[in-house]
C-alpha positions in Angstrom: 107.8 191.3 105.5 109.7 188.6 107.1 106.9 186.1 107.0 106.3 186.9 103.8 109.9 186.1 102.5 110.2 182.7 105.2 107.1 181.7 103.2 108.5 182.1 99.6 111.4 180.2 100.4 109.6 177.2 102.3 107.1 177.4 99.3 110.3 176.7 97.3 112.1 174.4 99.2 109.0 172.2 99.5 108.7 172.5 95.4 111.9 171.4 95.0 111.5 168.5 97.5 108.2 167.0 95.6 110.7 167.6 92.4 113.5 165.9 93.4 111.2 163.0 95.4 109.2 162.3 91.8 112.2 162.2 90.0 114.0 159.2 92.5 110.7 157.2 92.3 110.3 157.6 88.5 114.0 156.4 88.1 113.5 153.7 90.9 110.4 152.4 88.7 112.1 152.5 85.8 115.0 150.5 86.6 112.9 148.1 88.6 111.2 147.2 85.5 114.1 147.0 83.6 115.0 144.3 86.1 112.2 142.9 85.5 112.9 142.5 81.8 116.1 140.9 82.4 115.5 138.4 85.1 112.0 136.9 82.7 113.0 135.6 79.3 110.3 134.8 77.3 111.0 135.9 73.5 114.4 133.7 73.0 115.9 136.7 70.6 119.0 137.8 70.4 118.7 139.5 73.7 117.3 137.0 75.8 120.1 134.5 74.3 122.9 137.2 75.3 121.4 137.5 78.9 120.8 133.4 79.1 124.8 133.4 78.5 125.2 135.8 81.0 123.7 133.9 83.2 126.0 131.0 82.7 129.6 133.3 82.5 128.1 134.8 85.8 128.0 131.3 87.0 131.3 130.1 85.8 132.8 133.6 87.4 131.8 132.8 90.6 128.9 135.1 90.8 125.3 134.6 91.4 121.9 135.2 89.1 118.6 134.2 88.5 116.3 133.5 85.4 113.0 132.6 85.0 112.2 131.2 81.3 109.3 131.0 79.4 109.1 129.3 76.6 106.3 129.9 73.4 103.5 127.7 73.8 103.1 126.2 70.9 100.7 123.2 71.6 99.5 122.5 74.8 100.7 124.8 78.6 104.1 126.4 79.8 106.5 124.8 81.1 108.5 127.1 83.1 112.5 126.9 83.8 113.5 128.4 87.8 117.4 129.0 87.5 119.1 130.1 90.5 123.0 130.1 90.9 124.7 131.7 93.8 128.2 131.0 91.8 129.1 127.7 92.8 125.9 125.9 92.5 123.3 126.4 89.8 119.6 125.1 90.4 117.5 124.6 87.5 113.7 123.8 87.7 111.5 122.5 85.3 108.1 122.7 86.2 105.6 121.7 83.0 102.7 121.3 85.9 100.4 123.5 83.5 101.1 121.6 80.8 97.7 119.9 79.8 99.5 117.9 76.5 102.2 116.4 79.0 101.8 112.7 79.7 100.1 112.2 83.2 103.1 110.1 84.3 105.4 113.0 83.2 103.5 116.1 84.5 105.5 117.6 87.7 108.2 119.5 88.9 112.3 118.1 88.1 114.9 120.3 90.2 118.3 119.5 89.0 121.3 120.9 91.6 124.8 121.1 89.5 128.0 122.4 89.9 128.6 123.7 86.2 126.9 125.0 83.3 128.1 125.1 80.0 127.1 126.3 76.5 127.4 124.4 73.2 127.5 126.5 70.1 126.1 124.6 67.4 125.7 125.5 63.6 121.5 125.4 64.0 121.4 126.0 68.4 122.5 127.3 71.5 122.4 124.1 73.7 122.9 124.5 77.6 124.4 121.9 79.4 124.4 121.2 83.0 127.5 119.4 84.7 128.7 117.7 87.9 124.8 117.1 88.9 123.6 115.6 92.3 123.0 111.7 91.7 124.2 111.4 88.1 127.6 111.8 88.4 129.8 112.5 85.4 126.9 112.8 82.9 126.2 115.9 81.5 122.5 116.7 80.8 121.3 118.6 77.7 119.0 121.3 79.6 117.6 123.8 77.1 118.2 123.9 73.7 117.2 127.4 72.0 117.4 127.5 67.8 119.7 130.1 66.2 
């Protein structure tokens, strides 16, 4: 009777174990691709403007991120924005390499490394600006612009 009963309760234990362990990777996926969601913008909504000004408060907190944005295609290929900021530099890429419409001359990869990142407001746009860039000095360069 013994065996029996050590049986039923490993029977159990081992049910509750495959319940528990499905549960943890079901939550682990979940969140993972809600990550995912968060770190590629590619609608330009509401939401993705919200998370693109996270990105730059994060920045001007001291704190780190990362985006990737993707532009609509309207006419012609992606051009893809890599922005990395570890909270006291900010690295933006633009890489319009699969851009077929892009002049020959102006096809490539540009990798801006700044200090700052701000965001202008306007009436019509969102317009982000990065500041205090290697080799330009002073002069603040109109990044991304994103239409209200």
């Amino acid at each position: 009777m013994n065996t029996k009963l050590t049986i039923g309760v490993l029977i159990g234990i081992i049910a509750v174990l495959v319940i528990i362990l499905t549960l943890t990777l079901t939550q682990n996926n979940s969140s993972t691709t809600n990550d995912t969601q968060n770190i590629i913008l590619t609608r330009f909504d509401k939401k993705d403007i919200k998370r693109l000004n996270e990105l730059v408060q994060r920045h001007n907190n001291g704190d780190g991120d990362y985006l990737m944005l993707i532009p609509p295609v309207i006419d012609g290929g992606y051009w893809i924005y890599d922005v990395r900021s570890n909270g006291k530099e900010i690295t933006w890429t633009i890489d319009n390499t699969r851009d077929g419409m892009s002049a020959e001359n102006d096809r490539g990869k540009k990798v801006y490394q700044c200090k700052s990142i701000s965001l202008n407001e306007k009436s019509d746009s969102y317009e982000y600006m990065l500041d205090k860039c290697e080799n330009l000095g002073d002069k603040s360069i109109p990044i991304f612009r994103i239409s209200k």
